[in-house]
C-alpha positions in Angstrom: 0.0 0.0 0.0 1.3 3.1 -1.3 1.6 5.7 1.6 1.4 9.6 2.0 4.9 9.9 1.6 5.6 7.5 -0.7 2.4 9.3 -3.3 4.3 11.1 -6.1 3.4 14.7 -6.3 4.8 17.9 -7.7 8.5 18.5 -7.0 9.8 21.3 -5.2 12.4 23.7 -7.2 14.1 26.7 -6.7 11.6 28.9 -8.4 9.3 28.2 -5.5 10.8 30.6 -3.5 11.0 33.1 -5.8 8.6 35.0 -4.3 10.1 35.2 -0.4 13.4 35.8 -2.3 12.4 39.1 -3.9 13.6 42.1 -2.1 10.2 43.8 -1.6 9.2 40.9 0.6 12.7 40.6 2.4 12.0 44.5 3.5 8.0 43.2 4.1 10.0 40.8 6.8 12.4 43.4 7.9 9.1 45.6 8.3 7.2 43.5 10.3 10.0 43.4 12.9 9.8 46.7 13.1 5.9 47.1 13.5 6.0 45.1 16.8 5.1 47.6 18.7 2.6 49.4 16.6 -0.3 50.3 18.4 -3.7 51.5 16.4 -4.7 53.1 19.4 -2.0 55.4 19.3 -2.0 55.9 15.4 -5.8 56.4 15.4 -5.2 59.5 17.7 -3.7 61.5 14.7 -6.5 63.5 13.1 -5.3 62.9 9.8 -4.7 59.2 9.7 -8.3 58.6 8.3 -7.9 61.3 5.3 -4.8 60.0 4.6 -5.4 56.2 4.2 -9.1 56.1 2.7 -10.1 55.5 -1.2 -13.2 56.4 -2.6 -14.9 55.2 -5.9 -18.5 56.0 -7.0 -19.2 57.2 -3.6 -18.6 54.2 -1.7 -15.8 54.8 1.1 -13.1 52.2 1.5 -11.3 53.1 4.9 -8.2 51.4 5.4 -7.4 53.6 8.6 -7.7 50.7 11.0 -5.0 48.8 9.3 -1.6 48.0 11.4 0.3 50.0 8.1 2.1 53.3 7.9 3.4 55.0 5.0 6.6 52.7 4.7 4.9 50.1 5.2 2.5 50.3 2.4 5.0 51.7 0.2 7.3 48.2 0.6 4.0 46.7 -0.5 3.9 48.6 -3.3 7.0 47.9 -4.2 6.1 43.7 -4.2 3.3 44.4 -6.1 5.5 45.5 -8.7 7.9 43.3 -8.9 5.8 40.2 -9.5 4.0 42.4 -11.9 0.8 43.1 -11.4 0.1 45.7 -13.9 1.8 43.1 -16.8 -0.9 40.4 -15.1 -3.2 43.2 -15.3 -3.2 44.6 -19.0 -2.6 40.8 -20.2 -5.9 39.7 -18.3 -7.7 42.6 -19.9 -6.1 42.1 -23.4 -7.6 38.5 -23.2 -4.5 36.5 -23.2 -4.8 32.8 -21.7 -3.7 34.0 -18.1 -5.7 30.3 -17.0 -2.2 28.4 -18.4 -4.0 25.1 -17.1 -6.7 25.0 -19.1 -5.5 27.3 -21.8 -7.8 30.0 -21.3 -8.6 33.6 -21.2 -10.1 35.3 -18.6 -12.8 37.3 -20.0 -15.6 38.2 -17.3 -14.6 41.5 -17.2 -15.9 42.0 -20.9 -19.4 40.4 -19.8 -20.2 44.1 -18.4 -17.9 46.2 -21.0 -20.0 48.2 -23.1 -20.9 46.9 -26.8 -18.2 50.1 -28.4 -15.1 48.3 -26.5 -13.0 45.9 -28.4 -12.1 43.4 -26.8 -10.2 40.4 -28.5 -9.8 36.3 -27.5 -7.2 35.2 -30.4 -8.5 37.0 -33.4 -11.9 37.7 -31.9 -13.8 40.4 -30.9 -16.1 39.1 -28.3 -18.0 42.0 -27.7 -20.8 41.6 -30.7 -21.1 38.3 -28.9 -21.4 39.1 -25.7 -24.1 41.8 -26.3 -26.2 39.6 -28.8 -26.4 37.3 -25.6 -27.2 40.3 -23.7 -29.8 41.2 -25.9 -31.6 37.9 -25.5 -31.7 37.7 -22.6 -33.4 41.7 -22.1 -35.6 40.3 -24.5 -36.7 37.1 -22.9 -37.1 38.6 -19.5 -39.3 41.1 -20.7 -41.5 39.1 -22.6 -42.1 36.6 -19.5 -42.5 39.3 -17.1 -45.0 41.2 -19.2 -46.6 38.2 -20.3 -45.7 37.8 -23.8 -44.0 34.7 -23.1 -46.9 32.2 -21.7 -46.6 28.7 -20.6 -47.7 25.8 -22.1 -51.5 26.2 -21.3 -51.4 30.0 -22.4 -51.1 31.1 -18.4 -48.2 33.9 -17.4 -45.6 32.6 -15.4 -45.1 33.1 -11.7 -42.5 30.8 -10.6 -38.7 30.9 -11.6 -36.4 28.0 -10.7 -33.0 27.8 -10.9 -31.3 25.0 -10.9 -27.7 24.8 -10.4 -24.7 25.0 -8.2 -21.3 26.7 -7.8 -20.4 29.9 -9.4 -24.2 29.1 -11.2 -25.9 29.4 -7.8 -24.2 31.2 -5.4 -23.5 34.6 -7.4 -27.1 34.8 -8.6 -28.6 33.5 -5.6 -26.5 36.3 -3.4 -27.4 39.4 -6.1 -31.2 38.4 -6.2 -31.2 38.1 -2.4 -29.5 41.8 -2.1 -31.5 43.6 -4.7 -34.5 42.0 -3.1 -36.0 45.7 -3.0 -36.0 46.0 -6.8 -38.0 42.6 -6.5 -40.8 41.7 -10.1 -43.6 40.4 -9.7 -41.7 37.1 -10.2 -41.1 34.5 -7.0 -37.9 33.3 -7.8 -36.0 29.6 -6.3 -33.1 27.9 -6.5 -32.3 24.3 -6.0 -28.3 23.6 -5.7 -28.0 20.6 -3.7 -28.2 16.8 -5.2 -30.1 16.5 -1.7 -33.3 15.4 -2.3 -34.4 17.6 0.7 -33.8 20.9 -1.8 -36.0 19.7 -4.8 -38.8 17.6 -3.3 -40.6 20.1 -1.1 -40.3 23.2 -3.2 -41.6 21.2 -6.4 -44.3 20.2 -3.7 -45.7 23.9 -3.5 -45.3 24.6 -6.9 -47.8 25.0 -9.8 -46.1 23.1 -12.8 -48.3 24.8 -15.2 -46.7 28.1 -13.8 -43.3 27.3 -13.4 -40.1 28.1 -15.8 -36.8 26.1 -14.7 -33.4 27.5 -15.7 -31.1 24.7 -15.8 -27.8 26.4 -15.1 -24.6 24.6 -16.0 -21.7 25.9 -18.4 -21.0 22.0 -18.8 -24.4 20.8 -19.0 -22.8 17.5 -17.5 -22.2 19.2 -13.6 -23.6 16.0 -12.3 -25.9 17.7 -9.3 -27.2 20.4 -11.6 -28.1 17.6 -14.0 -29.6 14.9 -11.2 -31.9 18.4 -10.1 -32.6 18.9 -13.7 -33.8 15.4 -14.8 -36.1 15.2 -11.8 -37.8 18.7 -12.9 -37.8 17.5 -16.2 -39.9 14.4 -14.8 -41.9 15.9 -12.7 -43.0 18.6 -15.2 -43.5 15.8 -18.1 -45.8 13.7 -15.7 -48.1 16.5 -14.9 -47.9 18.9 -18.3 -46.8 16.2 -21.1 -43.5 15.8 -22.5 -44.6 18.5 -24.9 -44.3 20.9 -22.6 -40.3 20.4 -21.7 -39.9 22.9 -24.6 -41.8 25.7 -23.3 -40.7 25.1 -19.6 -37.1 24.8 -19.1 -34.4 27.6 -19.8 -30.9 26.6 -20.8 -27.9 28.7 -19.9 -24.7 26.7 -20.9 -21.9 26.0 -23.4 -23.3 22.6 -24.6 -25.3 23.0 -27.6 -26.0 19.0 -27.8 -27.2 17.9 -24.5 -29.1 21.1 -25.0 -30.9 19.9 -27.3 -30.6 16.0 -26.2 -32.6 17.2 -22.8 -35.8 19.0 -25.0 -35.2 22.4 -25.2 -35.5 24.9 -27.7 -32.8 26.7 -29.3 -34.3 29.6 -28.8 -34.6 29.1 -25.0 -30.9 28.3 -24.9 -28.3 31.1 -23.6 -24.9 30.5 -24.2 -21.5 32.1 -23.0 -18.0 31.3 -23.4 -15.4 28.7 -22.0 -13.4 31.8 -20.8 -16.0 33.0 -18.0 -15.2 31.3 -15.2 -18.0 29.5 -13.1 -17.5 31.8 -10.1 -17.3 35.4 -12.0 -20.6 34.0 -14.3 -23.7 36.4 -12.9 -22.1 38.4 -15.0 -22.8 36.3 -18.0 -26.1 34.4 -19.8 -26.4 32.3 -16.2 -27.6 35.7 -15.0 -30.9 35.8 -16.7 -32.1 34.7 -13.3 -31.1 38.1 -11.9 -32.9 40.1 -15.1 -35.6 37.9 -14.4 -35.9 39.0 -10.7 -35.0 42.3 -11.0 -35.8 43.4 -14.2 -33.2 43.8 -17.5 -32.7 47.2 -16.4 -31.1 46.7 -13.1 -29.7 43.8 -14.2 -27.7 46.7 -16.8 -27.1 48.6 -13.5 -25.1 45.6 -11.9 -23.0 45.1 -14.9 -22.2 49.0 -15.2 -21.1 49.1 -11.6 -18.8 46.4 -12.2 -17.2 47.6 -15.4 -16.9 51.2 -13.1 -15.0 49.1 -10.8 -12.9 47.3 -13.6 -11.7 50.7 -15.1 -10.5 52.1 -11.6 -8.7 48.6 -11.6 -7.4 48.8 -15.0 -6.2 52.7 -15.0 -5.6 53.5 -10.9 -2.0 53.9 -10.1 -1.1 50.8 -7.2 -0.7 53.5 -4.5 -4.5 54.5 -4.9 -5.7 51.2 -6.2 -8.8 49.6 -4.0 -8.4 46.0 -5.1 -4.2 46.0 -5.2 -4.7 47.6 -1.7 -7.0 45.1 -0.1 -5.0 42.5 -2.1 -1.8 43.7 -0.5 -3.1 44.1 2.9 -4.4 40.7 3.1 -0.9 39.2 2.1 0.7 41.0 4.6 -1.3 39.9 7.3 -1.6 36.1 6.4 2.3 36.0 5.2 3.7 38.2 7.9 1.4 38.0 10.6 -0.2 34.7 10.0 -3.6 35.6 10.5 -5.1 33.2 8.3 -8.7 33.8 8.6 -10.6 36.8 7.3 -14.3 37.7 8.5 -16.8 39.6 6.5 -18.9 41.7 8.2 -22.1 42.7 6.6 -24.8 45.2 8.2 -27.2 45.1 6.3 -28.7 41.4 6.2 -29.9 41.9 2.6 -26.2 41.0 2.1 -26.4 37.9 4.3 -24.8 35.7 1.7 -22.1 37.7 1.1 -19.4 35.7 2.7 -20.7 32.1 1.2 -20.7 33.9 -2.1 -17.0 35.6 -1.7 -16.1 32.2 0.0 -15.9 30.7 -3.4 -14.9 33.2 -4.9 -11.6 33.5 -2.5 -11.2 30.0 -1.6 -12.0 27.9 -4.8 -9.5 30.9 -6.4 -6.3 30.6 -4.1 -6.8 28.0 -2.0 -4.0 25.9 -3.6 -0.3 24.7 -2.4 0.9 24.1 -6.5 1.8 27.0 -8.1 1.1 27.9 -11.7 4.8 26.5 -12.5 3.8 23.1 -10.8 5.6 23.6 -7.5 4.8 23.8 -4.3 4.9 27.0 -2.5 6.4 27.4 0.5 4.3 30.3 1.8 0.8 30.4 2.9 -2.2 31.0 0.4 -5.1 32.3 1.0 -7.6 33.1 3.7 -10.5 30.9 5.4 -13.6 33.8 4.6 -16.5 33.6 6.5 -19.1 35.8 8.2 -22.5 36.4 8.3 -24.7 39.9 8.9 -24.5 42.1 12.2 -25.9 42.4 14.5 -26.9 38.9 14.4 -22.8 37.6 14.5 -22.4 40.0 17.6 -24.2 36.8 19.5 -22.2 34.4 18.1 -18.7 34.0 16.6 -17.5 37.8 17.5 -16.8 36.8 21.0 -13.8 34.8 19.3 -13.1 38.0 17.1 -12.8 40.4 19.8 -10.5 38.3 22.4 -9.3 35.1 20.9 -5.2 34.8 21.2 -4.9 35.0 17.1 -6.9 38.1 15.9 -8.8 38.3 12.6 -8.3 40.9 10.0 -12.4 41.9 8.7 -14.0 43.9 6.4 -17.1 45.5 7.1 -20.2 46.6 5.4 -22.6 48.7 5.3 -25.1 50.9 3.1 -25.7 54.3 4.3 -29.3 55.0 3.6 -31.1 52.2 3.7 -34.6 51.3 1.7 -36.7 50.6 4.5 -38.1 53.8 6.6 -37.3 52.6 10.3 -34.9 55.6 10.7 -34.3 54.4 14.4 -33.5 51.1 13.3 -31.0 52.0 10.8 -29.6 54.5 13.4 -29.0 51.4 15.8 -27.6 49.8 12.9 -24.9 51.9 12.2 -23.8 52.6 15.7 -23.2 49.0 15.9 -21.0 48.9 13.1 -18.9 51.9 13.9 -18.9 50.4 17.6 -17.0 46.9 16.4 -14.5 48.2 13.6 -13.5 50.7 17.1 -13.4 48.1 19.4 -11.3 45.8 17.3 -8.7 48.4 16.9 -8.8 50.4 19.9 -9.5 48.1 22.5 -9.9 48.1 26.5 -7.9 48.1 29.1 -7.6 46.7 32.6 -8.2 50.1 34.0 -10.6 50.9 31.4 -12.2 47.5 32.2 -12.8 48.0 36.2 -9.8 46.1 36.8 -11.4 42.6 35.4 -8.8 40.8 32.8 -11.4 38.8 31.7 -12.6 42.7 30.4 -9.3 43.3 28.5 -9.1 43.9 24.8 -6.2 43.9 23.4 -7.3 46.2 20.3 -4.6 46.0 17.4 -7.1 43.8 15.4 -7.2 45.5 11.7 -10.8 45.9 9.8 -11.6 47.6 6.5 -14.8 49.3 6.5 -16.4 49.9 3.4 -19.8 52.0 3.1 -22.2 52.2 0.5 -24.4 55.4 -0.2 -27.5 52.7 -0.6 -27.3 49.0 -2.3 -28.0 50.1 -5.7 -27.4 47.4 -8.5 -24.8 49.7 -9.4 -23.2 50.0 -6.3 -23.4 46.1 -5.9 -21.8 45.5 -9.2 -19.1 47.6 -8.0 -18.3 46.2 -4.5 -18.4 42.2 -5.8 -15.7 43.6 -8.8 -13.7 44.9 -6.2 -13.6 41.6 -4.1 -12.8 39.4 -7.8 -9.8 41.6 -8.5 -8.5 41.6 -5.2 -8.3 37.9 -5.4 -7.0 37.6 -8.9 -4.1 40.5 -7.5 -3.3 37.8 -4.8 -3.1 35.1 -6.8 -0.5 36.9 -9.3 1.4 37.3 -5.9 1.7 34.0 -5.1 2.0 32.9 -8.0 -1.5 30.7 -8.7 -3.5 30.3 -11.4 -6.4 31.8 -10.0 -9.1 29.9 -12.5 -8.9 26.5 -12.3 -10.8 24.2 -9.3 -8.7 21.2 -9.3 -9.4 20.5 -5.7 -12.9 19.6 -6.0 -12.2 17.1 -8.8 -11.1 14.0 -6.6 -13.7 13.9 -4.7 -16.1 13.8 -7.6 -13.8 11.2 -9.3 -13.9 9.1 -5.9 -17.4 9.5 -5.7 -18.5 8.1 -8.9 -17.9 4.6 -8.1 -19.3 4.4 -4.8 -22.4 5.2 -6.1 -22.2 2.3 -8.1 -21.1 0.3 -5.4 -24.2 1.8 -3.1 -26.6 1.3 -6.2 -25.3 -2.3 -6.5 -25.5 -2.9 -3.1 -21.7 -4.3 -2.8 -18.6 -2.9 -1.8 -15.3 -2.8 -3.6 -12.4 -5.0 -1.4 -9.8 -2.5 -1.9 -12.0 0.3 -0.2 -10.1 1.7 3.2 -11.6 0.1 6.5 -12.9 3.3 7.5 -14.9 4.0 4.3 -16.2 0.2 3.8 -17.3 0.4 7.5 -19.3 3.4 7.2 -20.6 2.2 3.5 -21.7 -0.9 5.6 -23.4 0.9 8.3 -25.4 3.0 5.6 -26.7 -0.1 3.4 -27.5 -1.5 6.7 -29.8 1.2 7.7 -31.2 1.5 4.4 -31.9 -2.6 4.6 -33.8 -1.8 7.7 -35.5 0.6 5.8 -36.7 -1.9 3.0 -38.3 -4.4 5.9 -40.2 -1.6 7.9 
């Protein structure tokens, strides 16, 4: 039996280290010697410290005051973020080169929101007539099914969206239509994700087939939960409309012309983007006719306008007053230098309650890698464990551990100015809670301040971006998710990842194909490990039970 040490994997080389070799990050290690004793308390105290380190674009506020930086510091930053090149990354990204060297791709979601007068070239292609045909479609499908053009199979309007997939094809339009929930249609909108039975069974259970479009989101059209979830709908509606119906009921947002049209649907219910939009950066593409359906095409146009505001700040921005090279650059520093390897999001506002599951993927499926994009392993840490959830609910759970735990947590928090409700009071609460933690974090307590109680002490020095919408327009959205995909794609230049690919959630689908078979076939495989063919055991012996009850 083969063991972990004996398994051949990547071998290390000497251009693994090229990144801690660099002189930026030697001075980033002589810098963080010297910023022992830096106390945010102290630097806080200086009038000017919040002028000096805050950005602004489109009127939302990125402060970066309560950071543990000073003007050195951030300028040795700089200085790594140009040596590994981040504007070359940059411009190369933009100009639609195959910066995915693993699957020999471009990286082209930024032109999903450019405007239709930009060129913008993959090989000898402009994409943009493409992209905006697509975009067309889908302004006028949605339309037509919200104003009833569009009927169902029985002549009825429609009142029940599904969408059905998972990833990149759930979480980013699940998260948008959840935030722009105030800009809501007339439209109920669902989405089933899971290949649990538990997420399909009791929605179909309340719906109205004769009512109800399905969106079966998949760039594959092979994702093999997307496509169990699909075939069920596609039974379900079948049995109680007629097969005829399958043309008229299910939506098709993919690459994969044939099983398109393999599964029953129409061409001209087909939506199709391109291998170089990655699954999590793909609201931005055809898989967001969801959002134009919940929203409306219009602010669906908002969204992507906000982002391309945010790509061009990106794209033209010098480093030193760059929002997404800063955050980039900050969280480095403090999971590299300081080895804070968790980062909390923080949103008030609980309209953005999925913010961190959506980033999660985003961040973690992005950089959360130990091979380079040379093959090698790094030597240095990569990438953060995001979560979070929306104040002031987390006050009651996980922020004890924020506050005092031995290791802090560097967060970013959130939160919209005006909000679209009229409880003035409430929102009043709202924001004194938010402005309460980012100060506590960096300020702290202590023993005096506490009464004399050590069990009272907090130890401040715990950094925390706050960021503040003027309201959470589609616009403004669009602009603060851009600002979180370019950070990561900046971090993963820096260490030296290829930032698109998802290897890591390959061998568990490879591993899982043939216990299925096994568990459909009711037998196990004798070269199974003892732990797996005792729990495979324990689970066909429950479902036996099952059978005789």
């Amino acid at each position: 039996m083969m063991s972990a040490s004996t398994m051949k994997s990547p071998q290390k080389d000497s251009s693994s280290c090229h990144l801690t070799h660099l002189s930026s990050w030697q001075k980033l290690v002589a810098a963080h010697h010297d910023m022992r004793d830096f106390c945010l308390r102290e630097a806080l105290s200086h009038p000017a410290r919040f002028d000096e380190y805050k950005l602004t674009h489109d009127g939302i506020l990125f402060d970066f005051s309560k950071h543990l930086i000073t003007d050195d510091l951030l300028a040795a930053l700089y200085e790594l973020a140009k040596q590994v090149d981040i504007e070359g990354w940059r411009a190369r990204m933009f100009a639609g080169e195959h910066i995915n060297n693993s699957e020999d791709r471009a990286v082209l979601h930024i032109a999903c929101r450019a405007p239709e007068t930009a060129k913008i070239h993959v090989e000898s292609e402009n994409v943009m007539p493409f992209i905006h045909q697509v975009l067309k479609k889908i302004k006028n499908f949605s339309n037509a099914v919200l104003d009833g053009t569009i009927k169902t199979s029985n002549g009825q309007d429609f009142t029940d969206i599904v969408n059905i997939g998972i990833g990149g094809s759930d979480l980013g339009p699940r998260f948008v239509v959840d935030a722009l929930r105030n800009y809501a249609t007339r439209l109920n909108i669902h989405f089933v994700s899971n290949v649990d039975g538990e997420d399909i069974e009791p929605l179909l259970a309340r719906l109205d087939p004769a009512r109800t479009l399905f969106i079966i989101a998949s760039k594959t059209f092979t994702t093999e939960e997307t496509m169990t979830n699909a075939h069920i709908a596609r039974k379900w509606c079948a049995e109680q409309l007629g097969e005829q119906a399958i043309s008229q009921h299910f939506v098709a947002l993919s690459t994969n012309e044939v099983e398109i049209k393999k599964f029953g649907i129409a061409a001209d219910r087909s939506f199709a983007f391109r291998d170089w939009v990655g699954g999590r950066y793909s609201l931005w593409s055809a898989i967001g006719l969801v959002i134009a359906l919940a929203v409306g095409y219009d602010r669906f146009a908002e969204l992507l306008a906000g982002a391309h505001s945010m790509d061009q700040h990106f794209q033209t921005a010098p480093i030193e007053r760059n929002i997404p090279i800063r955050m980039a650059l900050l969280g480095v520093w403090y999971i590299n230098f300081y080895n804070y390897h968790a980062h909390l999001l923080m949103p008030y506002d609980v309209r953005l309650g999925k913010f961190a599951k959506f980033v999660q993927q985003m961040d973690m499926e992005s950089n959360g890698k130990s091979i380079d994009r040379d093959g090698h392993h790094v030597d240095y840490a990569t990438g953060p464990v995001i979560f979070g959830e929306a104040g002031t609910d987390s006050q009651h759970s996980f922020m004890q551990l924020v506050h005092q735990s031995p290791l802090p947590i560097p967060a970013d928090f959130v939160i919209c100015a005006r909000p679209h409700h009229h409880l003035a009071a409430s929102h009043r609460a709202l924001m004194a809670n938010f402005l309460a933690h980012t100060r506590a974090l960096a300020v702290g307590q202590t023993l005096e301040e506490a009464g004399g109680d050590p069990a009272r002490i907090f130890t401040g020095n715990r950094p925390t971006t706050s960021i503040i919408l003027p309201a959470l327009t589609p616009a403004h959205l669009g602009a603060l998710i851009a600002a979180y995909e370019h950070k990561v794609f900046v971090q993963g230049i820096i260490w030296n990842l290829n930032s698109f690919d998802q290897p890591g959630v390959e061998l568990g689908k490879k591993l899982a194909k043939p216990l299925k078979e096994m568990l459909d076939q009711h037998q196990m495989n004798a070269h199974l490990d003892c732990s797996t063919r005792g729990l495979m055991a324990q689970i066909l012996a429950v479902s036996d039970a099952q059978k005789t009850d």
